[in-house]
VMD Tcl script that draws the C-alpha trace (Angstrom):
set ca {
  {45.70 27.37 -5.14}
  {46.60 23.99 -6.09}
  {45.35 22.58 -3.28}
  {41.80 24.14 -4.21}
  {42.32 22.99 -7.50}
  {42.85 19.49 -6.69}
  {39.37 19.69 -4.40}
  {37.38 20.96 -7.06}
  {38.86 18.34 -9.73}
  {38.40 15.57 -7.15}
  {35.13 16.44 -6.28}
  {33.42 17.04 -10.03}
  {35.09 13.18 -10.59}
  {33.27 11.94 -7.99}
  {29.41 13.24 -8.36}
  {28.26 11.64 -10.55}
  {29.67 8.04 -8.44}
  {27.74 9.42 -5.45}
  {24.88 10.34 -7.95}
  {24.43 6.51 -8.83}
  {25.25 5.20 -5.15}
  {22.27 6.14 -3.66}
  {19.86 3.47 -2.80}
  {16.05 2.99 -3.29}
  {13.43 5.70 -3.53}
  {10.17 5.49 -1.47}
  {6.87 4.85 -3.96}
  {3.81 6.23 -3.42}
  {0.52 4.66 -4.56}
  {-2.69 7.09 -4.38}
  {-6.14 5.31 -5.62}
  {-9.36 6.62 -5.58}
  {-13.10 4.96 -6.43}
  {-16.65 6.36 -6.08}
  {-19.85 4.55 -5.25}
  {-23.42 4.96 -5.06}
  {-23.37 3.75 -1.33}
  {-23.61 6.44 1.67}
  {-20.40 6.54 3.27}
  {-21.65 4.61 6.79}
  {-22.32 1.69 4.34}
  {-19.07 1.27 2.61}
  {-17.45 1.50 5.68}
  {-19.58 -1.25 7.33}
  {-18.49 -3.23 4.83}
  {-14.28 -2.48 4.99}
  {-13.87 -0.71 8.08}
  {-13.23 -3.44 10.25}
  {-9.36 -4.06 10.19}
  {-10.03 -8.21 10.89}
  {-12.15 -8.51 8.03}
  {-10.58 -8.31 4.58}
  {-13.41 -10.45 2.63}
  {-14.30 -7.76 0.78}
  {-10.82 -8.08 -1.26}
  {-11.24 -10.98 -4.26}
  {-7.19 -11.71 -3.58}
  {-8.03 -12.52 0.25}
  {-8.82 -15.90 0.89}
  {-9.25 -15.52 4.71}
  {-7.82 -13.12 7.55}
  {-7.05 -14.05 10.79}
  {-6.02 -11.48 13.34}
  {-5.83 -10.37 17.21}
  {-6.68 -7.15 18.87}
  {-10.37 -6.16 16.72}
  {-9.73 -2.60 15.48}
  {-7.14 -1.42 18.56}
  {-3.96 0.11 17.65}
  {-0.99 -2.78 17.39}
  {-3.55 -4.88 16.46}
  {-2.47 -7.83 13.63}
  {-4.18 -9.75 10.71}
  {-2.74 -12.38 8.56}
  {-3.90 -12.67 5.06}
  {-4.12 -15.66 3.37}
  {-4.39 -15.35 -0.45}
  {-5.80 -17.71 -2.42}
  {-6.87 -21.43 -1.62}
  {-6.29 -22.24 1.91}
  {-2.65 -22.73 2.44}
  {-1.72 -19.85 -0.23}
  {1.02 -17.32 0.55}
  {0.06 -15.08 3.24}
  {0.74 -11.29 4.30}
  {1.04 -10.36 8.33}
  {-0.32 -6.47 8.76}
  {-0.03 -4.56 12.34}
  {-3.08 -1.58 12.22}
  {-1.45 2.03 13.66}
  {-4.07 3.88 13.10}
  {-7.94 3.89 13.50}
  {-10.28 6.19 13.47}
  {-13.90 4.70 12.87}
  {-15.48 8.46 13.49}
  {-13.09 9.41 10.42}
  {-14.28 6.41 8.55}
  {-10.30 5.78 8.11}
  {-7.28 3.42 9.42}
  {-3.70 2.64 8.53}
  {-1.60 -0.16 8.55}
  {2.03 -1.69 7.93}
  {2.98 -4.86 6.80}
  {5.21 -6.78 9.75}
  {5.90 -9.59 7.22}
  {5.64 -10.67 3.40}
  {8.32 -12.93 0.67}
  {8.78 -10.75 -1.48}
  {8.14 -13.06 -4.09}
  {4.61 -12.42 -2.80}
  {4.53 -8.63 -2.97}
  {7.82 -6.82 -4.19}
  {7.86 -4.39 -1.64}
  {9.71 -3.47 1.84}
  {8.93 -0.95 4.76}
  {5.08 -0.80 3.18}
  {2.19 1.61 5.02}
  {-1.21 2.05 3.88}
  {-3.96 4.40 4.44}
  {-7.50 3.39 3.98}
  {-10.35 6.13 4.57}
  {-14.01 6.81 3.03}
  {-15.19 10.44 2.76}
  {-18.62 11.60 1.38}
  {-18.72 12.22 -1.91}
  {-19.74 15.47 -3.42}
  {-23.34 14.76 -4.99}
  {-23.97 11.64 -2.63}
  {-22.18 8.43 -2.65}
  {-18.67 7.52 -1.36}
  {-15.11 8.37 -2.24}
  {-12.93 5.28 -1.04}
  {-9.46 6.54 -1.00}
  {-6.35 4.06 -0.45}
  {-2.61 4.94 -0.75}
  {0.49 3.29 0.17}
  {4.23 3.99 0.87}
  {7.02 1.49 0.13}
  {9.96 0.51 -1.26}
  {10.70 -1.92 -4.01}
  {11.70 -5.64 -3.11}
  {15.22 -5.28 -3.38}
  {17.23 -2.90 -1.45}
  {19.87 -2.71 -3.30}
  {21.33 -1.03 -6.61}
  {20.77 -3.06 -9.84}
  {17.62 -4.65 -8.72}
  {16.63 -7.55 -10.65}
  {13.31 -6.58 -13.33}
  {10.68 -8.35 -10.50}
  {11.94 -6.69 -7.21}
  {12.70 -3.01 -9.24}
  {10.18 0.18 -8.17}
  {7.93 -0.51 -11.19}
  {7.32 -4.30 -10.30}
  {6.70 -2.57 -6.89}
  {4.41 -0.04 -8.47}
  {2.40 -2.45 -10.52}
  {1.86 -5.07 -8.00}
  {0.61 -2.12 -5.25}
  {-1.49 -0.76 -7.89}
  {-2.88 -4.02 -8.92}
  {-3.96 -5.12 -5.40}
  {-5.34 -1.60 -5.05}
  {-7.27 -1.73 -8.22}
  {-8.73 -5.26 -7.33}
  {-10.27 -4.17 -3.96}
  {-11.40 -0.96 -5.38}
  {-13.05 -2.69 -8.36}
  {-14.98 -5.09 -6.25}
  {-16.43 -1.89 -4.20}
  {-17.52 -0.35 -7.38}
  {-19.04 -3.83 -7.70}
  {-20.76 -4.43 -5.00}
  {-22.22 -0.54 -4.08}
  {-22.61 0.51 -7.79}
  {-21.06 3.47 -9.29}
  {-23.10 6.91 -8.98}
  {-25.23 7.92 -11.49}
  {-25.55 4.13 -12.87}
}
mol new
graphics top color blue
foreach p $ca { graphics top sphere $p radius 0.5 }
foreach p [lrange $ca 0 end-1] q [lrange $ca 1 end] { graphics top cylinder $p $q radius 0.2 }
display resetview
């Protein structure tokens, strides 16, 4: 009985240590935008995985392998010479209007984020237009407990979001939202 005792005592003492010992939690990132533009169009414009100009933060992109899987682009942001971001494509699907892609290398001082995927696609939209649909998984810049305030999820959060929002903006821009 004491034994039992002990276990139970020992164990309630050390929850809520465990509790705080875990490590990061994987973020999610789901962002949508509509346009005017049929779907084939939009996707002429973003569907191919070697040509990022369509993003205001992308200076250039250089890549190997066209729109295969394992194929890689590097981003340069910026002037030339800026920071850049290497990206390996997994998967592509241009009859789905859709692809997905991880990031093989960034600073984090560029993007706060680790062990990042993305998912770009373009459905019709309901009505007539596009829906451009792009979500991303990731963890925050710093692996560890106690991040500091610019590698923590919500610096993770608000930098995905902000690239998201920039590249979805620009869309909106350039095909015109429905109805205006």
């Amino acid at each position: 009985m004491k034994r039992r005792l002990f276990l139970i005592t020992t164990s309630a003492a050390l929850l809520p240590a465990l509790a705080l010992a875990h490590g990061p939690t994987r973020q999610k990132v789901t962002m949508t935008a509509e346009v005017a533009a049929d779907p084939a169009q939009v996707w002429a414009a973003i569907g191919n995985f070697q040509d990022m100009s369509w993003h205001p933060a992308v200076f250039s992109t250089k890549g190997d392998g066209a729109n295969q899987i394992d194929a890689t682009r590097l981003l340069t942001l910026g002037q030339d010479g800026g920071p850049t971001i290497s990206e390996a494509l997994y998967k592509y699907s241009d009859d789905k209007m859709s692809y997905s892609y991880r990031i093989i290398d960034v600073k984090v001082e560029v993007l706060p984020v680790t062990n990042y995927s993305s998912h770009l696609t373009v459905k019709p939209r309901e009505g007539g237009g596009a829906l451009i649909e792009w979500r991303g998984a990731f963890y925050r810049g710093y692996p560890n407990n106690d991040p500091p305030e610019e590698l923590n999820d919500e610096a993770a959060v608000a930098a995905v979001t902000g690239i998201y929002q920039a590249g979805l903006d620009a869309l909106v821009d350039r095909f015109g939202a429905p109805g205006s």
